[in-house]
C-alpha positions as CSV (number, residue, x, y, z in Angstrom):
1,X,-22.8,17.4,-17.5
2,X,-23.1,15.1,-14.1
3,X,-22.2,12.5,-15.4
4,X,-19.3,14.1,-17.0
5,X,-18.3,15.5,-14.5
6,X,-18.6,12.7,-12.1
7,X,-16.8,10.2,-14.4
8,X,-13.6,12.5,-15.0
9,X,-13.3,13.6,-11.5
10,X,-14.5,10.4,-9.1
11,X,-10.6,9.0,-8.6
12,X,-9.3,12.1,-8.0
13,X,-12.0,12.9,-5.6
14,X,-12.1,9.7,-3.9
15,X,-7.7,9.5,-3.4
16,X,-8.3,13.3,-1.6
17,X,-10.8,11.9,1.0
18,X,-9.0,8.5,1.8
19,X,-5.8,10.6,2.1
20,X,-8.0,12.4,4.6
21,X,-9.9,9.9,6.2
22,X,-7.9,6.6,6.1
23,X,-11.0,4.8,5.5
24,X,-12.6,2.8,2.5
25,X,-16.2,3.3,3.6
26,X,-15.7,6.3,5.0
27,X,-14.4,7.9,2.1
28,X,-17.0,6.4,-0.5
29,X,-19.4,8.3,1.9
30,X,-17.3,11.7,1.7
31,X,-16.9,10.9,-2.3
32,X,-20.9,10.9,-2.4
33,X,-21.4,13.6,0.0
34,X,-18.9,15.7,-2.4
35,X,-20.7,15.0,-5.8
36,X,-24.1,15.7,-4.0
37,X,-22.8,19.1,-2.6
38,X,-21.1,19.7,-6.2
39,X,-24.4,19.1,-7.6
40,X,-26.4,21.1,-5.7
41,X,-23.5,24.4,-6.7
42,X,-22.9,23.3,-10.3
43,X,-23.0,27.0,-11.2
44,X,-20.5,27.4,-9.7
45,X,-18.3,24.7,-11.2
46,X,-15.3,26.5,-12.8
47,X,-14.4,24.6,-16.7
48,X,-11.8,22.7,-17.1
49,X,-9.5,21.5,-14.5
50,X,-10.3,23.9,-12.2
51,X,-13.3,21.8,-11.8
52,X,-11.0,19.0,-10.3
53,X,-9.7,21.6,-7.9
54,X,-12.6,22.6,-6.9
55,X,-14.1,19.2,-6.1
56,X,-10.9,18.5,-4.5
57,X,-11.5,21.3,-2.4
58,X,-15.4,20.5,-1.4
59,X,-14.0,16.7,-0.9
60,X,-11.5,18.1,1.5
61,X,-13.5,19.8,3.3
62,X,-16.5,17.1,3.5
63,X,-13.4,14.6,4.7
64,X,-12.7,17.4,7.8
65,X,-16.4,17.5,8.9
66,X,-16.5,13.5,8.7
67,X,-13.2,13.2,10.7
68,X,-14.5,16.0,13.0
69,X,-17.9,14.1,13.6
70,X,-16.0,11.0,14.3
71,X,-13.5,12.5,16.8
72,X,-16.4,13.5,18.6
73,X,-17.9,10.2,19.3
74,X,-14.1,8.8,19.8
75,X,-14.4,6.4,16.6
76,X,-12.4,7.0,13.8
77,X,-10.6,4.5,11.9
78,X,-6.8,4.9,10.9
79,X,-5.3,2.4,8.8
80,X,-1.4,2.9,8.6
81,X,-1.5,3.0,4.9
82,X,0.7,5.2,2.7
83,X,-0.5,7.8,0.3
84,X,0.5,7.0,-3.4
85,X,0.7,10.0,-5.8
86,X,3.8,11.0,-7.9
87,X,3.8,14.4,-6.5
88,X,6.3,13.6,-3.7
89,X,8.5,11.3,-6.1
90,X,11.7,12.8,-7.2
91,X,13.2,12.5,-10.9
92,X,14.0,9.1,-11.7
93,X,17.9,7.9,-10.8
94,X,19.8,6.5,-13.2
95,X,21.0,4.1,-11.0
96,X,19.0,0.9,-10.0
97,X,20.5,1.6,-6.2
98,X,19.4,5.6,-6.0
99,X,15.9,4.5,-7.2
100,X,15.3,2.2,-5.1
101,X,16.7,4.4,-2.1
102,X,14.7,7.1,-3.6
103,X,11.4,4.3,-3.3
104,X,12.4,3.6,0.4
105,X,12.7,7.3,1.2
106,X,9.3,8.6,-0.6
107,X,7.8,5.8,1.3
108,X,9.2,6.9,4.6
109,X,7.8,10.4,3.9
110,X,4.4,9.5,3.2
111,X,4.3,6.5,6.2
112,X,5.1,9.9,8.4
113,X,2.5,12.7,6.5
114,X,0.0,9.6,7.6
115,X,1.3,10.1,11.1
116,X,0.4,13.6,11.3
117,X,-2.8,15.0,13.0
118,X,-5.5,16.0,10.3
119,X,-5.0,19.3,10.1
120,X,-0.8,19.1,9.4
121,X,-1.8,16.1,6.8
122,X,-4.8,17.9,5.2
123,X,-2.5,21.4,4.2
124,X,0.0,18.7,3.1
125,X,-2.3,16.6,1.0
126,X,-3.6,20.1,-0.6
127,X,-0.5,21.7,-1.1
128,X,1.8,19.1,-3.1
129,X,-0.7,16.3,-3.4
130,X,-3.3,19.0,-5.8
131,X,-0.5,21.4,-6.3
132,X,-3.0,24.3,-4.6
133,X,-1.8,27.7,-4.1
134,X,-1.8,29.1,-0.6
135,X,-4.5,31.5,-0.9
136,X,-6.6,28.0,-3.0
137,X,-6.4,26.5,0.3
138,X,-7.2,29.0,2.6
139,X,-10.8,29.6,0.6
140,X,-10.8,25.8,0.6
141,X,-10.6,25.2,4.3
142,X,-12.3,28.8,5.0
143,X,-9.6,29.8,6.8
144,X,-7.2,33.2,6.9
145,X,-3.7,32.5,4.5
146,X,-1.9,33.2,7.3
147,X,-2.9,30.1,9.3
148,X,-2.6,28.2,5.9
149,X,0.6,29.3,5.8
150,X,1.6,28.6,9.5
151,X,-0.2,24.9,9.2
152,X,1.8,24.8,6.1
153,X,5.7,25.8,8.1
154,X,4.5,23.7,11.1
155,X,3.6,20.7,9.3
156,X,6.7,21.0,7.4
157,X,8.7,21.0,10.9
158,X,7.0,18.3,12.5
159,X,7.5,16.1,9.5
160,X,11.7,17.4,9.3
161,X,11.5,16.2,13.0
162,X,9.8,13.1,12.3
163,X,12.6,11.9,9.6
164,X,15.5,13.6,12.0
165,X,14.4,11.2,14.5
166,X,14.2,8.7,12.8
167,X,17.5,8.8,10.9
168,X,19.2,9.3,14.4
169,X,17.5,6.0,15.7
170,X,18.2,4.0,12.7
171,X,22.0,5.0,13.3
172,X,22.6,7.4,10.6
173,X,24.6,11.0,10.5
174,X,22.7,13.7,9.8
């Protein structure tokens, strides 16, 4: 069932803690860290796909400890790289033009969720990147929903700011 379970889940697992950590080797290390932990719980592995989510969720949180380790000794890595996943693509145009405005404005969006500090970017990631509920993440990042759902709203302002500013310096109306 490890093996299993470590073959249909290990890209999934290991895109949620580079998202996180911004790091090749670092998130290999989370990826192992997170099948070890599952593991050592596989009781409590739910079927199905909820068994995605759920390593999704112990990656995540693995990936916060990590980054939360390295802040303290003042050494993390962050590579400016974009996070790739179809859940913050919108239908596709019909027109060659709208799609590839549609590319250059996805991109945008996920060069500035890269930009945010961890926590903003981790709710982020959670939220549309794994499609979690509210209450999903909250158990996930053992926190209250109310602070998932303020990390949520705030992240969502900082990242409307972000592009506002941005469309205002590159000479565009709002």
């Amino acid at each position: 069932m490890q093996r299993i379970l470590f073959e249909m889940f290990y890209q999934r697992v290991y895109k949620t803690a580079y998202y996180i950590v911004k790091d090749e080797h670092l998130a290999q290390d989370v990826l192992q860290d997170t099948f070890i932990k599952a593991f050592r719980h596989i009781e409590q592995c739910p079927d199905g796909e909820r068994a995605g989510a759920w390593l999704a969720t112990i990656a995540s949180r693995t990936a916060i400890d990590y980054i939360r380790k390295q802040k303290r000794r003042n050494a993390l890595p962050f590579d400016n790289v974009l996070i790739e996943n179809n859940a913050f693509q919108r239908e596709v145009a019909s027109s060659v033009e709208q799609t590839v405005e549609d590319a250059f404005a996805i991109e945008e969006i996920l060069r500035e969720i890269d930009s945010l500090d961890a926590d903003s970017r981790v709710v982020l990631i959670l939220k549309y990147l794994h499609e979690l509920k509210d209450q999903e993440i909250a158990e996930a990042l053992d926190v209250k929903l109310g602070t998932v759902k303020s990390r949520i709203f705030r992240a969502k302002q900082k990242l409307s700011a972000i592009l506002q500013k941005n469309r205002l310096m590159d000479g565009e109306s709002l």
